[in-house]
N, C-alpha and C positions, 0 to 999 in steps of 0.2 A: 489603270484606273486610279491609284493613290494618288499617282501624278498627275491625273485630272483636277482630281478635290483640290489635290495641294495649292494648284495654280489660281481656280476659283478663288479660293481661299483668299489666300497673298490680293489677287485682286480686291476679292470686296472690303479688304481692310485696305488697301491701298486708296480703297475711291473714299472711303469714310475718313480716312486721315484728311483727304486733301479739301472735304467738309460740303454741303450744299453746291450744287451746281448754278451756274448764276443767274439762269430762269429760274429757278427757285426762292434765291435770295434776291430778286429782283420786286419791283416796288409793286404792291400788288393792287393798289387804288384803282386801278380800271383793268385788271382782270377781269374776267367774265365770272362771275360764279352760281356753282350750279347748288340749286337749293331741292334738297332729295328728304323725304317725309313720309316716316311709316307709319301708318295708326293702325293699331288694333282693338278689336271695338267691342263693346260690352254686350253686343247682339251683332253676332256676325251670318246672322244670316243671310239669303242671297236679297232679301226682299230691303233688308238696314242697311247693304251693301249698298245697293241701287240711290238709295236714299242720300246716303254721305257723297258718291259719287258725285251725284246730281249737285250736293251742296256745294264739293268742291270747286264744281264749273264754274257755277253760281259766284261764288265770292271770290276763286282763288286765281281763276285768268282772267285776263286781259289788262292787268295792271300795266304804269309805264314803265320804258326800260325793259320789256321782258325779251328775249328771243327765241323761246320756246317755254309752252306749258302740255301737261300731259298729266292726265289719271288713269289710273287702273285697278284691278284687284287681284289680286297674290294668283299668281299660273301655278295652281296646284299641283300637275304632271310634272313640273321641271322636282324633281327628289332628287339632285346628286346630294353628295355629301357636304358639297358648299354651299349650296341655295338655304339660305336662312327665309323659312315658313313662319317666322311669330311675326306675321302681319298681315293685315284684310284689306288693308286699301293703303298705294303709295301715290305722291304727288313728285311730280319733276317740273322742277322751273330752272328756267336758266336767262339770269338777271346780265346786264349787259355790265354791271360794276357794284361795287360793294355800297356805296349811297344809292343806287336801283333798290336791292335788296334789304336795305334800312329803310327809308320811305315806305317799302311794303310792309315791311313787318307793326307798322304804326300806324298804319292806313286805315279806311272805316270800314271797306272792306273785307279787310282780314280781321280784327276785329270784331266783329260779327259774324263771322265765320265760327268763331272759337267762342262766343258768348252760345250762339244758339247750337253747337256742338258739344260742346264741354260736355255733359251729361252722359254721350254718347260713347267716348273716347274711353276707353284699359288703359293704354299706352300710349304713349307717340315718341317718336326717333327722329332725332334730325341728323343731317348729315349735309354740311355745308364746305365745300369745294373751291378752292381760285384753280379755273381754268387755265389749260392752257390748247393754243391750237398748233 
């Protein structure tokens, strides 16, 4: 078993020394990237839930450049010890390249999203991604 670890070991310093892989370090201007959005809301009940939901359809799909959008609200039953619970509603977009994903973020749609939200909102998290496939 020591001589398991050990080997591990040696490896994962071996692959760090040799630095980024070259999908990695590769030019990431039309990467796909996936734009991921936790909000947790100042009235999380199921009825404000419904509510934001609704809003996010509303203003946050169909923009250009998308290749997938998706809302939903926190799967209470998943409790392992990884599932991170501090959020009531996430969004998943997945922009076809990093100017898709700029465009939206200034658009008058999003914008307005977050003007007539803002009030609503505890938190938000973002969590923004370059794909790879």
């Amino acid at each position: 078993m020591k001589k398991l670890i050990a080997v591990c070991l040696l490896s994962l310093a071996a692959l760090w020394a040799v630095g980024p892989s070259p999908a990695v370090a590769a030019d990431t201007k039309e990467a796909k990237v996936a734009h991921n959005v936790y909000f947790s809301l100042n009235d999380n009940s199921d009825v404000a839930k419904e509510k934001f939901v609704a809003s996010c359809k509303k203003y946050l799909s169909g923009h250009p450049d998308t290749s997938f959008f998706a809302v939903g609200v926190l799967a209470k039953d998943m409790k392992r010890p990884v599932n991170d619970q501090d959020f009531d509603v996430s969004i998943h977009i997945v922009f076809t390249n990093k100017a898709a994903h700029d465009k939206y973020n200034v658009s008058e749609k999003h914008l307005k999203f977050i003007a007539e939200n803002k009030a609503s909102i505890k938190k938000v998290r973002v969590f923004d991604t370059y794909l790879e496939e």
